[in-house]
C-alpha positions as CSV (number, residue, x, y, z in Angstrom):
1,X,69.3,-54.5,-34.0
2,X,69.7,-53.5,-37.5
3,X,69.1,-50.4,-38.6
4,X,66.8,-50.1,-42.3
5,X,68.1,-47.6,-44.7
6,X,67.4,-46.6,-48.2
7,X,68.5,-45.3,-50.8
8,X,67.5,-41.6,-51.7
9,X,67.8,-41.0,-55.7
10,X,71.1,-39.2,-55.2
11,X,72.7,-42.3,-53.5
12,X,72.7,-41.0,-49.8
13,X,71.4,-43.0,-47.4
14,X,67.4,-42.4,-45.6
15,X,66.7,-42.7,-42.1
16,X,63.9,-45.1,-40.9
17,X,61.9,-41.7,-39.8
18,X,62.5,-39.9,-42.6
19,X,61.1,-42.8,-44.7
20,X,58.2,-42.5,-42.5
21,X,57.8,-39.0,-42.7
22,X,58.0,-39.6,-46.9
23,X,55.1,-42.5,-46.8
24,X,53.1,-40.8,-44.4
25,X,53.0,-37.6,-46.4
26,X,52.3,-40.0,-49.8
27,X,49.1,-41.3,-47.8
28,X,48.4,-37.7,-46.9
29,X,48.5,-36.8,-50.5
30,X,46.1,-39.7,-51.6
31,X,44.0,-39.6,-49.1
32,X,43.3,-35.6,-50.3
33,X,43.1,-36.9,-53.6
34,X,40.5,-39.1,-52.6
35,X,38.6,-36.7,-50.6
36,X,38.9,-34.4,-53.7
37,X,37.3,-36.9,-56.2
38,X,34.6,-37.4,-54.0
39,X,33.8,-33.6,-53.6
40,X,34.2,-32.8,-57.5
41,X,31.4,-36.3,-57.6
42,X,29.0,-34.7,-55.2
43,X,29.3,-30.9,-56.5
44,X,28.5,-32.6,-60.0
45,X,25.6,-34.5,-58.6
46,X,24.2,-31.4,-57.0
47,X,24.4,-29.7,-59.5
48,X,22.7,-32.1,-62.2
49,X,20.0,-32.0,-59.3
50,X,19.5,-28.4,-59.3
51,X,19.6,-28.4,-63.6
52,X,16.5,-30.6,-62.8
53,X,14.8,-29.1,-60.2
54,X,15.2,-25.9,-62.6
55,X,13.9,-27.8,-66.1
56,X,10.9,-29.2,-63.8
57,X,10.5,-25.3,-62.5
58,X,10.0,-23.7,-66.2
59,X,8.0,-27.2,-67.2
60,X,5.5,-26.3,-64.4
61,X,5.7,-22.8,-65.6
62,X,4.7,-23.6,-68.6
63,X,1.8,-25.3,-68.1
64,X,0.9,-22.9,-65.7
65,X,1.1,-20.1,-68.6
66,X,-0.5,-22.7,-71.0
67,X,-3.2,-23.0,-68.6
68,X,-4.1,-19.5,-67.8
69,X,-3.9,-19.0,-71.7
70,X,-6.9,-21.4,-72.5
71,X,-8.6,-20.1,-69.4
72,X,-8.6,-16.7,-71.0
73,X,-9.6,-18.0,-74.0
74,X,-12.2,-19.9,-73.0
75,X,-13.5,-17.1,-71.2
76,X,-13.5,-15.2,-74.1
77,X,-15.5,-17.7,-76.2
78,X,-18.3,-18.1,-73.5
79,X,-18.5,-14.2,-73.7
80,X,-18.7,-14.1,-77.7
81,X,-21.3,-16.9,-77.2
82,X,-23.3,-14.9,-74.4
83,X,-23.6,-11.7,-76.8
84,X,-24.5,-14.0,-79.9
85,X,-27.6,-15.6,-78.0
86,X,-28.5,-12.3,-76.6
87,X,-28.6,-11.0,-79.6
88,X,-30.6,-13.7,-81.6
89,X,-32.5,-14.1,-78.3
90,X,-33.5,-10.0,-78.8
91,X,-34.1,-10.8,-82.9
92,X,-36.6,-13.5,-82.0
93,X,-38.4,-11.2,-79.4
94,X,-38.6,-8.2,-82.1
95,X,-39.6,-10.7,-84.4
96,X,-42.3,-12.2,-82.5
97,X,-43.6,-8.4,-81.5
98,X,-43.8,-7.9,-85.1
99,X,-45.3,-11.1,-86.1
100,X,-48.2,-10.5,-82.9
101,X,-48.6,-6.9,-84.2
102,X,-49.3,-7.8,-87.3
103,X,-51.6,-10.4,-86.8
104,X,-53.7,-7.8,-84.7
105,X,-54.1,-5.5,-87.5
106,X,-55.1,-8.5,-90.0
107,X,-57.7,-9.3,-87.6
């Protein structure tokens, strides 16, 4: 049986387990290389989730704010409105006292 040897960078000789040892720790390191691109991919992923999930947050928000705005604003408005129509509601009335009063002292 021969025995498989290689050369080490110095020129000494490496054993068969040794050589072993050396690839199996090479697929060690790639394999945590690996393992580490595909972490780094999924903590970037999740995050450009949760950026979204936080721009869609404030857009809601937004409209939410817009909303209660024209609420309040339309509110508002039907109030002016309410005290405009009482009040030319109240000028007719007057108005029509004055025009009835009048006619009974003509008469």
């Amino acid at each position: 049986m021969t025995t498989l040897t290689r050369r080490a960078a110095g020129g000494e000789s490496v054993s068969p387990e040794e050589l072993a040892r050396e690839l199996g720790r090479e697929r060690e390191l790639a394999a945590a290389r690996r393992a580490d691109e595909l972490e780094r991919a999924r903590a970037e992923a999740g995050h450009g989730r949760a950026r979204a999930e936080v721009a869609t947050e404030s857009r809601l928000a937004d409209l939410a704010r817009a909303e209660r705005e024209a609420d309040v604003q339309a509110e508002a408005e039907l109030a002016r409105m309410y005290r405009e129509f009482r009040a030319s509601g109240e000028r007719t009335r007057v108005r029509s006292l004055m025009a009835r009063s009048g006619e009974a002292r003509a008469r």
